[in-house]
N, C-alpha and C positions, 0 to 999 in steps of 0.2 A: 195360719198367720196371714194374719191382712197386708196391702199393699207399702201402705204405710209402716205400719212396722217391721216388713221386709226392709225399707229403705231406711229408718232405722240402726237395725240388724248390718249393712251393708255399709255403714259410714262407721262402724266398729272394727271394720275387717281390716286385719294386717296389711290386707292386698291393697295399695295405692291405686291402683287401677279400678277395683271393686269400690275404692271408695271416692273416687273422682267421677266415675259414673254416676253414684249416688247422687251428688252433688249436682252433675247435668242435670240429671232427674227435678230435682226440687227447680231448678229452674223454669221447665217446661209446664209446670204449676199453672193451670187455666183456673180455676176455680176456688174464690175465697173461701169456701168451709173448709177445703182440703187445708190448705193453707192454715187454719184455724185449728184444723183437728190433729195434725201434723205437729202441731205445738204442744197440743194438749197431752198427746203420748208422749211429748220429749222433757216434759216441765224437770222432771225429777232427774235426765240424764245430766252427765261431767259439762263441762264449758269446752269441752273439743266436739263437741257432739250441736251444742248449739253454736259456737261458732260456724259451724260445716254448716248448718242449716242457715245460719246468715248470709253465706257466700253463696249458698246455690241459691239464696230468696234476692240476691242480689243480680244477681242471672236472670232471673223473670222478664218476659218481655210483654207479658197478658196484664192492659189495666187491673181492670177488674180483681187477679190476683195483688198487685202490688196494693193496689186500694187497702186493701186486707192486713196489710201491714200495720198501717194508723191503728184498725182495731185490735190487732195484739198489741202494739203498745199499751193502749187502753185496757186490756184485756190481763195481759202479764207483764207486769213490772220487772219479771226478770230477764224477758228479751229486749227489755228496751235498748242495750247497746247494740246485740244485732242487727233491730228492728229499723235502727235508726239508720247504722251503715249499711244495709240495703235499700234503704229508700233514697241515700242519698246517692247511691253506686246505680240506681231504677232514673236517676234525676227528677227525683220525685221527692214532694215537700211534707217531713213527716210534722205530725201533729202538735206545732209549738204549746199549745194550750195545757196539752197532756202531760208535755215534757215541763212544765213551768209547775204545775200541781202535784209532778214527782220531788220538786223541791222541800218537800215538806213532807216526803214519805215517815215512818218510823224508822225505817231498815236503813243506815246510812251507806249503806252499797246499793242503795237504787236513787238514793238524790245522787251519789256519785254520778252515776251511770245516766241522772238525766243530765246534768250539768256537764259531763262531756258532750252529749248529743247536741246540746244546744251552742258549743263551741264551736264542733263541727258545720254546724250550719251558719254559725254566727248569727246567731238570733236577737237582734236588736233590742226587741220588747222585752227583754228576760235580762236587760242590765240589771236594773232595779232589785227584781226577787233576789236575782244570784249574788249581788252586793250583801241584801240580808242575810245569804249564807254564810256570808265572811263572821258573822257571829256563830257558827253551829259550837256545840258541846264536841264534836269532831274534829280533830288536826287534820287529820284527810278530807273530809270533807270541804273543811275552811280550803284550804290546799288547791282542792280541784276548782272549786268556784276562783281563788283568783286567778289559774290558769285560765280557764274558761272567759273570766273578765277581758284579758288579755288577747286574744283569741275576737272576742266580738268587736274588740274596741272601740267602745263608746265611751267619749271623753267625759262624759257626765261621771266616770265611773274610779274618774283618780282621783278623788277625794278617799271614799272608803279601801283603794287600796292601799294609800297614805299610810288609813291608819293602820292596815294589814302589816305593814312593814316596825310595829312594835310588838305582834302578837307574840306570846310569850314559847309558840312555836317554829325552830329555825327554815323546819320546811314550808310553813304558810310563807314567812318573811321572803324565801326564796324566788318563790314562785309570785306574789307581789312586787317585787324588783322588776324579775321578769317583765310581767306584765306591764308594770308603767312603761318598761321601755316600748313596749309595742304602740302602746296609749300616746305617748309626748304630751309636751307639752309644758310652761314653765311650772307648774306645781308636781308634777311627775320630775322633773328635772333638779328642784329643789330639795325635793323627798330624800333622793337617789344620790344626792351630794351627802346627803346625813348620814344615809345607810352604806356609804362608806368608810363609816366609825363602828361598824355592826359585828359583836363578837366574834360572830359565824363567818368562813372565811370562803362559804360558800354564797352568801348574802354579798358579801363585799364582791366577790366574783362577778355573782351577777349584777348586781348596780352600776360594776365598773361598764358592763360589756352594753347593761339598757341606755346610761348614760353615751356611749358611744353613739346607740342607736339615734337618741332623743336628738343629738348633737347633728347625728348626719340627715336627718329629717328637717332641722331648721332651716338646712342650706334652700329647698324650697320654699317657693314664697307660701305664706301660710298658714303651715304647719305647726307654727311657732306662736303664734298671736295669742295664746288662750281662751280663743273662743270655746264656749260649751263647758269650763269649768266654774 
């Protein structure tokens, strides 16, 4: 058995200790193939297994290795949440381009999965695409993009969560409430007045609480003006 799938082998083990070592391990990673080939044996393992390997690739302290990371993104669509929170835990700027181009995957668990990464970093240039997401054939998916909208907040982007807040799904609605409140603004704020008539008494919840938000944001000078809608 090779080194690598010793280490593997060792993020499987009952023993906390055995498998927190592991995990150092993947840290001390100098060399992107390893880095790359490390993946390649793990593609097919559970998501506690790639987890581990995200936390230790987030440990990394060797450019070069972290480099590595952008290309398994590009490489495997299905570490891209890893990929992403290691690069970001490395302070290191993982691949917006790639992550924007997962928006249009087939597999709707890897547009999910870019459309968090691109939250997490708040990626400006990815309003637009992930607005387009707000139409997917997916309720999750719609879902996660207006989280993510929310998250990047770019005021250009209360418009389509406007409309997100009629979808004929209560969890997209939700999480579009949400988000306008992070957003403001007087058409977020108009929105959010309406969607307090919203069947869902979770929608209504959160409209009440963005509304709050939107309200205590005006008290600065600003905030308020509707610029950028």
């Amino acid at each position: 058995m090779d080194d690598l799938s010793m280490l593997i082998r060792d993020l499987k083990n009952r023993n906390w200790e055995v498998r927190s070592r592991a995990v150092a391990a993947i840290g001390e990673i100098n060399d992107p193939g390893t880095v790359l080939e490390l993946l390649r044996l793990a593609e097919h393992e559970n998501w506690h297994i790639h987890d581990a390997i995200g936390h230790g690739m987030g440990q990394m302290k060797d450019r070069r290795a972290i480099e590595a990371l952008n290309e398994a993104i590009r490489r495997h669509p299905w570490f891209v949440p890893e990929a992403a929170r290691a690069l970001c835990a490395c302070n290191a700027e993982p691949d917006v381009d790639a992550l924007i181009d997962y928006l249009d995957h087939p597999d709707p668990q890897i547009r999910i999965a870019a459309a968090d990464a691109l939250g997490w970093i708040r990626a400006g240039e990815a309003a637009e695409p992930l607005a387009l997401l707000l139409r997917d054939e997916e309720g999750e998916v719609r879902r996660h993009a207006a989280r993510t909208l929310g998250r990047v907040g770019d005021r250009r982007s209360a418009s389509p969560l406007v409309g997100a807040l009629n979808d004929a799904d209560p969890r997209v609605r939700r999480s579009a409430a949400h988000a306008l409140g992070r957003i403001g603004g007087p058409l977020a704020r108009e929105a959010l007045r309406t969607a307090l008539n919203d069947p869902d008494r979770h929608v209504v919840r959160n409209a009440r609480t963005a509304l709050t938000a939107v309200h205590a944001a005006c008290t600065t000078p600003g905030l308020c003006s509707g610029e950028g809608e």
